[in-house]
PDB file of N, CA, C and O in Angstrom:
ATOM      1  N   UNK A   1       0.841  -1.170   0.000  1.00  0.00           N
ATOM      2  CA  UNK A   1       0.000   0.000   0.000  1.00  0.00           C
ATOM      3  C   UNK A   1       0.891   1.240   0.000  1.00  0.00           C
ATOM      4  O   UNK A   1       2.036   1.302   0.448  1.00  0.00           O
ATOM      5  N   UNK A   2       0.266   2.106  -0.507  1.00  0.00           N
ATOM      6  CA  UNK A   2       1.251   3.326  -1.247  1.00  0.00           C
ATOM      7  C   UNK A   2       0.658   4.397   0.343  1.00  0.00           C
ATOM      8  O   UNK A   2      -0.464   4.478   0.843  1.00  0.00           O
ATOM      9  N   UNK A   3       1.869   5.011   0.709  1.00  0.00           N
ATOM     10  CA  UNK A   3       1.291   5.986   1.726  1.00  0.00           C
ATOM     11  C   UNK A   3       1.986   6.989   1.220  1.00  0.00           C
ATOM     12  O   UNK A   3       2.883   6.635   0.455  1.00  0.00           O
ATOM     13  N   UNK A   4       1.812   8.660   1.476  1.00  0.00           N
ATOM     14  CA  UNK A   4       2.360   9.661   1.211  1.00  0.00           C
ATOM     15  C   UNK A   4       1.692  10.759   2.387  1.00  0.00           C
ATOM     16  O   UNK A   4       0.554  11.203   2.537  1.00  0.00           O
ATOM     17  N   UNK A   5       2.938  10.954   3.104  1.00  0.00           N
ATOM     18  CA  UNK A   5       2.643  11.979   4.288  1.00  0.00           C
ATOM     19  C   UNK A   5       2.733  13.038   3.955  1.00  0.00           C
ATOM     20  O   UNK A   5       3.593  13.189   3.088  1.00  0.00           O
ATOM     21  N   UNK A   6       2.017  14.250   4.364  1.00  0.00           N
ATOM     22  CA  UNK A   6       2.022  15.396   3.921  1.00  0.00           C
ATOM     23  C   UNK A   6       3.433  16.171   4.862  1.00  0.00           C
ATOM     24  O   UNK A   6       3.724  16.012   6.047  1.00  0.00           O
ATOM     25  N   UNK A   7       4.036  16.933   3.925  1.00  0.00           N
ATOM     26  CA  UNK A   7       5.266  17.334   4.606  1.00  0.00           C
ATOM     27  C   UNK A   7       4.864  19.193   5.218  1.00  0.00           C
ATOM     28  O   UNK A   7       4.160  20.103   4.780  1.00  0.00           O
ATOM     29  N   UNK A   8       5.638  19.039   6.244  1.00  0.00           N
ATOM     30  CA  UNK A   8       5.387  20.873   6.187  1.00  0.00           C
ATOM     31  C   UNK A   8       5.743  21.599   5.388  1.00  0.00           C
ATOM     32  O   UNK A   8       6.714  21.436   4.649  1.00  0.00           O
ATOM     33  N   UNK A   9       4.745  22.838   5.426  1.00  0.00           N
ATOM     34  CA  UNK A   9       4.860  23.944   4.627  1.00  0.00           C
ATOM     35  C   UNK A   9       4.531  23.161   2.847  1.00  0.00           C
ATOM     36  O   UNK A   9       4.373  23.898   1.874  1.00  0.00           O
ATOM     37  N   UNK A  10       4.490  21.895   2.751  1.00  0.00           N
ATOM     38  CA  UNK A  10       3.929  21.289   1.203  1.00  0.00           C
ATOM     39  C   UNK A  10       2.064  21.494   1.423  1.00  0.00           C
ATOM     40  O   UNK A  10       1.333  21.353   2.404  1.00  0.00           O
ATOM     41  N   UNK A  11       1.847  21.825   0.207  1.00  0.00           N
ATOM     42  CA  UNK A  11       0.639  22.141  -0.435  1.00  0.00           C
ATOM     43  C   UNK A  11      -0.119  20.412  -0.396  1.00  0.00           C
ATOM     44  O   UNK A  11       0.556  19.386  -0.474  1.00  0.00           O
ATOM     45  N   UNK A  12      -1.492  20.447  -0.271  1.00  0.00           N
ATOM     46  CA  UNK A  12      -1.620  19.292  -0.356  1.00  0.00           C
ATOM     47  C   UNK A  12      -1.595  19.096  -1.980  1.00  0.00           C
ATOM     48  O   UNK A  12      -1.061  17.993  -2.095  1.00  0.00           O
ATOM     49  N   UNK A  13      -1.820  19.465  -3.000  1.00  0.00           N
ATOM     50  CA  UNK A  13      -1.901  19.371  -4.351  1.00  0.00           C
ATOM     51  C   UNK A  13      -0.024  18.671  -4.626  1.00  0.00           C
ATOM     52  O   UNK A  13       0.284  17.708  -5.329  1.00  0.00           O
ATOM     53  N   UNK A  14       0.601  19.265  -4.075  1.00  0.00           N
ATOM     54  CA  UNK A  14       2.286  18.759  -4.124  1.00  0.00           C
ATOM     55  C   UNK A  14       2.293  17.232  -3.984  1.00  0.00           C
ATOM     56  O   UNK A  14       2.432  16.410  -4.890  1.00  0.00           O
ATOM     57  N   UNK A  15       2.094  16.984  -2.520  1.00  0.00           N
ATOM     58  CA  UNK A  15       1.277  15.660  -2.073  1.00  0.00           C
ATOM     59  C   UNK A  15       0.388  14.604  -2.964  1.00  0.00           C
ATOM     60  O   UNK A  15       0.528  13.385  -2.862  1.00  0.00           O
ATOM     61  N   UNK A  16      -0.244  15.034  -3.565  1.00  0.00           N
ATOM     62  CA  UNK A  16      -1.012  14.928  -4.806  1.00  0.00           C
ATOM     63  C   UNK A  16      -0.586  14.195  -5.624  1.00  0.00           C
ATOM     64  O   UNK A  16      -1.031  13.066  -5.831  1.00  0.00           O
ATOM     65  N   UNK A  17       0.536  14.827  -6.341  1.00  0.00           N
ATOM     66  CA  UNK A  17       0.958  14.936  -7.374  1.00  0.00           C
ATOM     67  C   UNK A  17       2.265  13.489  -6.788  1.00  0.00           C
ATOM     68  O   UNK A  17       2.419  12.475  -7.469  1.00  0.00           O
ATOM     69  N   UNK A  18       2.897  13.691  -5.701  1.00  0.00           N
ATOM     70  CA  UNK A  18       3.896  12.475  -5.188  1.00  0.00           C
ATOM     71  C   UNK A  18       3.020  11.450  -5.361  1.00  0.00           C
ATOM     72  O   UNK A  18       3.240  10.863  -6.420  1.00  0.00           O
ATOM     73  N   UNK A  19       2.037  10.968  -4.683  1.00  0.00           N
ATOM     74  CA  UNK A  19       1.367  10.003  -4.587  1.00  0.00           C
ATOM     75  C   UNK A  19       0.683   9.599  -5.863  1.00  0.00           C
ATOM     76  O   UNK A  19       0.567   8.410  -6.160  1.00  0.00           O
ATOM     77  N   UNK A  20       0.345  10.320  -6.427  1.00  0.00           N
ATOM     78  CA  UNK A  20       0.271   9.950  -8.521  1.00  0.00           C
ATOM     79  C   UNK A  20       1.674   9.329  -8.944  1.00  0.00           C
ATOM     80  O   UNK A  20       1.857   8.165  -9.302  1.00  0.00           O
ATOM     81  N   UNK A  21       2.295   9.985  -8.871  1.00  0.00           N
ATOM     82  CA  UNK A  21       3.821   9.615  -9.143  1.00  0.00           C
ATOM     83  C   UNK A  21       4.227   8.193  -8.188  1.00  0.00           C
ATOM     84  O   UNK A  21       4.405   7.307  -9.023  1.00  0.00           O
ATOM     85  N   UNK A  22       4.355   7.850  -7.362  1.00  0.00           N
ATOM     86  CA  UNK A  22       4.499   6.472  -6.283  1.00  0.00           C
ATOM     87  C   UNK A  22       3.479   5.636  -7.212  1.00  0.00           C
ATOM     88  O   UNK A  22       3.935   4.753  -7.938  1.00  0.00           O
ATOM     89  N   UNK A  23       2.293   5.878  -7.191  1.00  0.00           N
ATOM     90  CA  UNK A  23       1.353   4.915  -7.903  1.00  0.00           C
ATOM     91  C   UNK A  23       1.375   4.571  -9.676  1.00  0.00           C
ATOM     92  O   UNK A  23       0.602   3.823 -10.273  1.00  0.00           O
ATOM     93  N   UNK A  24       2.357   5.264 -10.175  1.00  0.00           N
ATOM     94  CA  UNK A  24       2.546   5.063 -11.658  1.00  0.00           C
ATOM     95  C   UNK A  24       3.802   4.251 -11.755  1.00  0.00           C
ATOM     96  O   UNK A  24       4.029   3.436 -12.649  1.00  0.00           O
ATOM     97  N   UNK A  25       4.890   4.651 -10.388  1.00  0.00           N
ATOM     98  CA  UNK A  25       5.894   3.730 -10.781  1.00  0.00           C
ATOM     99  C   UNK A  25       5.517   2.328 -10.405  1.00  0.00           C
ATOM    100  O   UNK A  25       6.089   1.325 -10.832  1.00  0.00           O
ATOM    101  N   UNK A  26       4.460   2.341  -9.530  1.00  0.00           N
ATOM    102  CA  UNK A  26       5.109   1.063  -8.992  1.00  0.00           C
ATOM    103  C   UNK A  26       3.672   0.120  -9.371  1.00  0.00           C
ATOM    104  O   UNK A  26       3.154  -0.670  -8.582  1.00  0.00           O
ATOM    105  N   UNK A  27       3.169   0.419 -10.802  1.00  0.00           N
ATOM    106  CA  UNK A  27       2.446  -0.202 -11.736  1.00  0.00           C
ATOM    107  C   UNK A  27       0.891  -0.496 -11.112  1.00  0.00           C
ATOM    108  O   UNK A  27       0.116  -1.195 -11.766  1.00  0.00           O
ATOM    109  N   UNK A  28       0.592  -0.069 -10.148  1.00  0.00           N
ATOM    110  CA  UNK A  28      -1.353   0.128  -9.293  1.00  0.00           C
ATOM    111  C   UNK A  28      -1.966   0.060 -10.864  1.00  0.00           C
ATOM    112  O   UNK A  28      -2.442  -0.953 -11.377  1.00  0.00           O
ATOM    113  N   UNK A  29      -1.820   1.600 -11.608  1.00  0.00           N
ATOM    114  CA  UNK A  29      -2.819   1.811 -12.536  1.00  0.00           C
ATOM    115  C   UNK A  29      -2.587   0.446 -13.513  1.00  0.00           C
ATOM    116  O   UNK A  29      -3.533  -0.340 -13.561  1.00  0.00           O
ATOM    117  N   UNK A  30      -2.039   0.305 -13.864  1.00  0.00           N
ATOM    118  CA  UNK A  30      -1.771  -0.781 -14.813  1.00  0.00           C
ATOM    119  C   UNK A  30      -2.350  -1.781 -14.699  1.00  0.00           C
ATOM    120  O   UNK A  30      -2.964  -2.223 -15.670  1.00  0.00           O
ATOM    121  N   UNK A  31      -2.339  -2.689 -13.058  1.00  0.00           N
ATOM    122  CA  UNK A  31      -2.665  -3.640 -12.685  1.00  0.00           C
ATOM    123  C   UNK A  31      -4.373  -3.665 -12.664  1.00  0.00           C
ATOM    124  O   UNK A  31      -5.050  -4.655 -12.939  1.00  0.00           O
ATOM    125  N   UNK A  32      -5.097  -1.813 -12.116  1.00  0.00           N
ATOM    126  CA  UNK A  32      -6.001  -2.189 -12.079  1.00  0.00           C
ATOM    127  C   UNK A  32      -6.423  -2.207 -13.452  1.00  0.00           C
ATOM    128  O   UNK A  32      -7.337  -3.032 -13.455  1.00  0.00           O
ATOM    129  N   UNK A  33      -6.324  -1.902 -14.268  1.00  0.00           N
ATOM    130  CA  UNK A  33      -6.743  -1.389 -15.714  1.00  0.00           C
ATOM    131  C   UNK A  33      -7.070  -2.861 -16.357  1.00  0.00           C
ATOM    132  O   UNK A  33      -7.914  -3.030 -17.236  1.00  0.00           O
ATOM    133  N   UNK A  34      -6.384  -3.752 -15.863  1.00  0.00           N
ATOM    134  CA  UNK A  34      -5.796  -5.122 -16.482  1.00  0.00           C
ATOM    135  C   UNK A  34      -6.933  -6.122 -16.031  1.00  0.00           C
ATOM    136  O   UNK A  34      -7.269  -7.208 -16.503  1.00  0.00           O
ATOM    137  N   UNK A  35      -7.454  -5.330 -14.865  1.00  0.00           N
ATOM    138  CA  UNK A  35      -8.244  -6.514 -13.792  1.00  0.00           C
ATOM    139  C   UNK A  35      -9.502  -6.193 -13.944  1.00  0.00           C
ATOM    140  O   UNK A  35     -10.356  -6.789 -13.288  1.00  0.00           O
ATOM    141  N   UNK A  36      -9.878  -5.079 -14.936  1.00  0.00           N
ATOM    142  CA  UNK A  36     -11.023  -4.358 -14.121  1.00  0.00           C
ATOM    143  C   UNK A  36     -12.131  -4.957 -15.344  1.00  0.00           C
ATOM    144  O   UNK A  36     -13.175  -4.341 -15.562  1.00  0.00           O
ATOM    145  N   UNK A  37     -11.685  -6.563 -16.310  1.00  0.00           N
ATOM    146  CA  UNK A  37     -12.744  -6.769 -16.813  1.00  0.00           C
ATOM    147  C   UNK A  37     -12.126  -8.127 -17.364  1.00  0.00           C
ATOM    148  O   UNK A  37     -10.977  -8.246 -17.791  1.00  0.00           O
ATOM    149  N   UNK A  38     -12.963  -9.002 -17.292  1.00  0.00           N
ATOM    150  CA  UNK A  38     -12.160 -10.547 -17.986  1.00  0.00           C
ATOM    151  C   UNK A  38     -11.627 -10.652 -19.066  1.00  0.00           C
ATOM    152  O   UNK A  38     -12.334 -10.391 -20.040  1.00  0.00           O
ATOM    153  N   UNK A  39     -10.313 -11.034 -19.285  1.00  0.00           N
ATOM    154  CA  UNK A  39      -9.616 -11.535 -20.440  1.00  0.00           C
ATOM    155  C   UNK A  39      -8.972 -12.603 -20.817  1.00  0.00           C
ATOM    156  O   UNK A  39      -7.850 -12.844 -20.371  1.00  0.00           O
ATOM    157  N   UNK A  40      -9.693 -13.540 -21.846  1.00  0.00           N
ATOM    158  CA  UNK A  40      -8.798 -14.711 -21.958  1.00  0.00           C
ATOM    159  C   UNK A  40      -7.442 -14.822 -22.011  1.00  0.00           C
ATOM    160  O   UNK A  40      -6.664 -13.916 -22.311  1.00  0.00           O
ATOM    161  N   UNK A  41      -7.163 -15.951 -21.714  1.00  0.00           N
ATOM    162  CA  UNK A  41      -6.162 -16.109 -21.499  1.00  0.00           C
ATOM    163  C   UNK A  41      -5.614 -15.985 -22.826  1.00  0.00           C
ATOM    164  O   UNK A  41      -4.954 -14.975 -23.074  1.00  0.00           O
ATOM    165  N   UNK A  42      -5.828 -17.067 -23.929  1.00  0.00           N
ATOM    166  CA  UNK A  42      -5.388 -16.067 -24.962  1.00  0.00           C
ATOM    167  C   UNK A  42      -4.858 -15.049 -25.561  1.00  0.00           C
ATOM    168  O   UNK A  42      -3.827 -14.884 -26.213  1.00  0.00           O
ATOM    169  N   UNK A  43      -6.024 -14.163 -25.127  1.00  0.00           N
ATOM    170  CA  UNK A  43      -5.634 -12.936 -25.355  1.00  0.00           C
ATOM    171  C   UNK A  43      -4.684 -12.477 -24.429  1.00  0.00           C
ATOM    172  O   UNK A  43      -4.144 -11.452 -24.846  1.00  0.00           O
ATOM    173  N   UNK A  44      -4.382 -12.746 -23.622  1.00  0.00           N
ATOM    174  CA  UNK A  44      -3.519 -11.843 -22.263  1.00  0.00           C
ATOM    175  C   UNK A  44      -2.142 -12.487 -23.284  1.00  0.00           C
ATOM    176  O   UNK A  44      -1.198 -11.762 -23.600  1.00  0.00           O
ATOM    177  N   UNK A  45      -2.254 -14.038 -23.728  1.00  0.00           N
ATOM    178  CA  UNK A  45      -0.326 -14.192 -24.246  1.00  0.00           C
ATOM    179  C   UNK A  45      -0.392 -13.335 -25.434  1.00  0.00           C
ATOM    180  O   UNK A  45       0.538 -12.562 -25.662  1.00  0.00           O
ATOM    181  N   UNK A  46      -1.396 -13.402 -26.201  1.00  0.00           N
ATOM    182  CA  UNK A  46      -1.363 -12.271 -27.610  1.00  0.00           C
ATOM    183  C   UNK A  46      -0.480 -11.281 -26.963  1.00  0.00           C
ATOM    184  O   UNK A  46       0.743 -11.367 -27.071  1.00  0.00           O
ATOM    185  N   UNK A  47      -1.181 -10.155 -26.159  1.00  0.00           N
ATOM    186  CA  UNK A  47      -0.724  -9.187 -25.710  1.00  0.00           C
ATOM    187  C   UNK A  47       0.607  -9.323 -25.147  1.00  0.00           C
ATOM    188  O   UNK A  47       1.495  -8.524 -25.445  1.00  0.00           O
ATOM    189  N   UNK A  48       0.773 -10.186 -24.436  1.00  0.00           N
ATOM    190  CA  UNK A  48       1.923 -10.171 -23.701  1.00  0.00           C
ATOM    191  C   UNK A  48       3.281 -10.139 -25.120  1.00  0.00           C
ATOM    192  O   UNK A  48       4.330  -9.495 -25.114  1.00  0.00           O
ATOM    193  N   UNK A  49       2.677 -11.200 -26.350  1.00  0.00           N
ATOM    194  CA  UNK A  49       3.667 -11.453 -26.857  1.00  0.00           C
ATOM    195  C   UNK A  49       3.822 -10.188 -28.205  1.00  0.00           C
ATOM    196  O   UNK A  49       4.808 -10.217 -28.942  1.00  0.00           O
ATOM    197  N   UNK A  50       2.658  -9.070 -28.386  1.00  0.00           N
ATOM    198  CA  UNK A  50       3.098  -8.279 -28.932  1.00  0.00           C
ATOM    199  C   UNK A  50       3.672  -7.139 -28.443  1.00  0.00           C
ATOM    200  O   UNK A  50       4.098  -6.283 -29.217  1.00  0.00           O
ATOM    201  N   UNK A  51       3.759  -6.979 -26.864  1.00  0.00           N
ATOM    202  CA  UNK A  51       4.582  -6.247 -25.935  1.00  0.00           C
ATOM    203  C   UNK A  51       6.051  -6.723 -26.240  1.00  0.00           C
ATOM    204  O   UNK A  51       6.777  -5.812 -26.638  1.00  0.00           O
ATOM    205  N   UNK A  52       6.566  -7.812 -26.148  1.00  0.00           N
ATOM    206  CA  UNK A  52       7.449  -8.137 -26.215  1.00  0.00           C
ATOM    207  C   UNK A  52       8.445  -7.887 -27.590  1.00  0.00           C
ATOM    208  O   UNK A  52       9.672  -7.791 -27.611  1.00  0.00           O
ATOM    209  N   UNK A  53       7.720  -7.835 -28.442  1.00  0.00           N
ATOM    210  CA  UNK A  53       7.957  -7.904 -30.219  1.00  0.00           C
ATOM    211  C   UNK A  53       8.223  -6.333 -29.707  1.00  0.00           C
ATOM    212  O   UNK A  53       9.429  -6.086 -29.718  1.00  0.00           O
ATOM    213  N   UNK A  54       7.622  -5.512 -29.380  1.00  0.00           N
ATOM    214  CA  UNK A  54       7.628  -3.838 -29.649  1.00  0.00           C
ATOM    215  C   UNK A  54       8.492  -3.547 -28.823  1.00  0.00           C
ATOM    216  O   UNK A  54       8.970  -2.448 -29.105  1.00  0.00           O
ATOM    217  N   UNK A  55       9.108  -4.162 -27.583  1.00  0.00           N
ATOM    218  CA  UNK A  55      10.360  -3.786 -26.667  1.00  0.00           C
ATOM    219  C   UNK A  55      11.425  -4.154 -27.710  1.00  0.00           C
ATOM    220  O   UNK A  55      12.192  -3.293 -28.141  1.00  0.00           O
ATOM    221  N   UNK A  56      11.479  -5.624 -28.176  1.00  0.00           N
ATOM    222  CA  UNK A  56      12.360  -5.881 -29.050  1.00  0.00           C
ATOM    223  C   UNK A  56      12.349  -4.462 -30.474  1.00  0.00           C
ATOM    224  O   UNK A  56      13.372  -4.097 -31.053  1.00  0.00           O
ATOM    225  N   UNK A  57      11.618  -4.172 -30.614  1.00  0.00           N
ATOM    226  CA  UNK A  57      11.877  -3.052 -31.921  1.00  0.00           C
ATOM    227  C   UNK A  57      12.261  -2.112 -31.417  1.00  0.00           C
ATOM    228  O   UNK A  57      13.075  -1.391 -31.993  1.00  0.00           O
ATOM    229  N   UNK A  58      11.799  -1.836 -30.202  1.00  0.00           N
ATOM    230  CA  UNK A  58      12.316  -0.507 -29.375  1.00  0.00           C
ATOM    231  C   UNK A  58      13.695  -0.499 -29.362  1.00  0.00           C
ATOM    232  O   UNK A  58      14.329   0.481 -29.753  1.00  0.00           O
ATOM    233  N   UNK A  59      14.073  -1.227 -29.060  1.00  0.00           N
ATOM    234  CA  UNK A  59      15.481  -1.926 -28.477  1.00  0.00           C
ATOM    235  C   UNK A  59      16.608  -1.893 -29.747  1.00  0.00           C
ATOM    236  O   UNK A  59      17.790  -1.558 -29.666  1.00  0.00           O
ATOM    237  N   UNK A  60      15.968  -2.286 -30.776  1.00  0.00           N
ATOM    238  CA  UNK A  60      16.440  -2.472 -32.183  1.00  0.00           C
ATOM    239  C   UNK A  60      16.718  -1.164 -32.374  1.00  0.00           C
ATOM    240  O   UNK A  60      17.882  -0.765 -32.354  1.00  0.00           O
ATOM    241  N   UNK A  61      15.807  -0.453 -32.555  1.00  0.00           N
ATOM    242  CA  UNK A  61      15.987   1.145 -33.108  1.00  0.00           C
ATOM    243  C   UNK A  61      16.701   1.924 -32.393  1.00  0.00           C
ATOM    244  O   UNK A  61      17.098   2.930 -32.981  1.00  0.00           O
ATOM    245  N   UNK A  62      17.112   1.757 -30.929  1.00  0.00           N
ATOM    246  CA  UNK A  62      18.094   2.468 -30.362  1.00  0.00           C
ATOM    247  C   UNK A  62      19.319   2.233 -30.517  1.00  0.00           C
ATOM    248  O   UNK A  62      20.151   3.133 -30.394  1.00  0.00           O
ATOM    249  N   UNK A  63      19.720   0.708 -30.881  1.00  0.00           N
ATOM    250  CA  UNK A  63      20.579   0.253 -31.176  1.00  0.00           C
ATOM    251  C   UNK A  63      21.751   0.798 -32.289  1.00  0.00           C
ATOM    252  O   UNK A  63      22.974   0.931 -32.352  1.00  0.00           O
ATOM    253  N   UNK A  64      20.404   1.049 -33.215  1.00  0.00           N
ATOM    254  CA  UNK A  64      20.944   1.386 -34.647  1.00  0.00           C
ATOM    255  C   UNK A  64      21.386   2.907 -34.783  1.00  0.00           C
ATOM    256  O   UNK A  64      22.351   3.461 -35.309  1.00  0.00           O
ATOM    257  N   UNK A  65      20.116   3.402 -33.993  1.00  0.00           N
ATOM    258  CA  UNK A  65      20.374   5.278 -33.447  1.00  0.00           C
ATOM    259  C   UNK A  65      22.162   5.266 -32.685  1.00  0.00           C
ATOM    260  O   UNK A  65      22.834   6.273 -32.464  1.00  0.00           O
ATOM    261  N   UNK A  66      22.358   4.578 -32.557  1.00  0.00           N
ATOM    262  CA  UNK A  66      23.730   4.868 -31.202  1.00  0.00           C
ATOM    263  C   UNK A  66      24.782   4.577 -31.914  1.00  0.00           C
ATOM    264  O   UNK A  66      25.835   4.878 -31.351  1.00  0.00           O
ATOM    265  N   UNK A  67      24.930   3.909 -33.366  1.00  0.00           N
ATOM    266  CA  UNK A  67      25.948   3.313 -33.927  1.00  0.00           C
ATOM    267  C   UNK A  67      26.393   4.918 -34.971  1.00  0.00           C
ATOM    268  O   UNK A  67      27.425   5.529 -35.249  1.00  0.00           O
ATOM    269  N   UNK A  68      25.145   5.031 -35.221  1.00  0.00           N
ATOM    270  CA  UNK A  68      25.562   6.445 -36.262  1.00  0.00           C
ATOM    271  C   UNK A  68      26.151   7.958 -35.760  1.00  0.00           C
ATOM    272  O   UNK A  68      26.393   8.833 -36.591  1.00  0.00           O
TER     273      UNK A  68
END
């Protein structure tokens, strides 16, 4: 569970904004986004395995960017 104490003299909107930030790194939205309606299984390796293909291209294209 994500906690975020309000610090002195911080705005609660500051606060806000940490605790958005804590909850994006450490993947909440993602997870709920993922959960929040049934998906075959199927489909979850589809996905998983065209995530994987697009890190690999990601990966590729930086590769090639860094040589030139």
């Amino acid at each position: 569970m994500i906690k975020v104490q309000v610090r002195p003299n911080e705005s609660l909107e500051a606060a806000i904004r940490r605790f958005k930030r804590q909850c994006n790194y450490s993947g909440i939205f993602k997870i709920a986004k993922a959960n929040s309606f049934y998906e075959k299984p199927k489909t979850t390796r589809r996905l998983a395995k065209l995530e994987r293909i697009r890190t690999i291209r990601r990966a590729e294209r930086m590769r090639r960017r860094a040589r030139f």
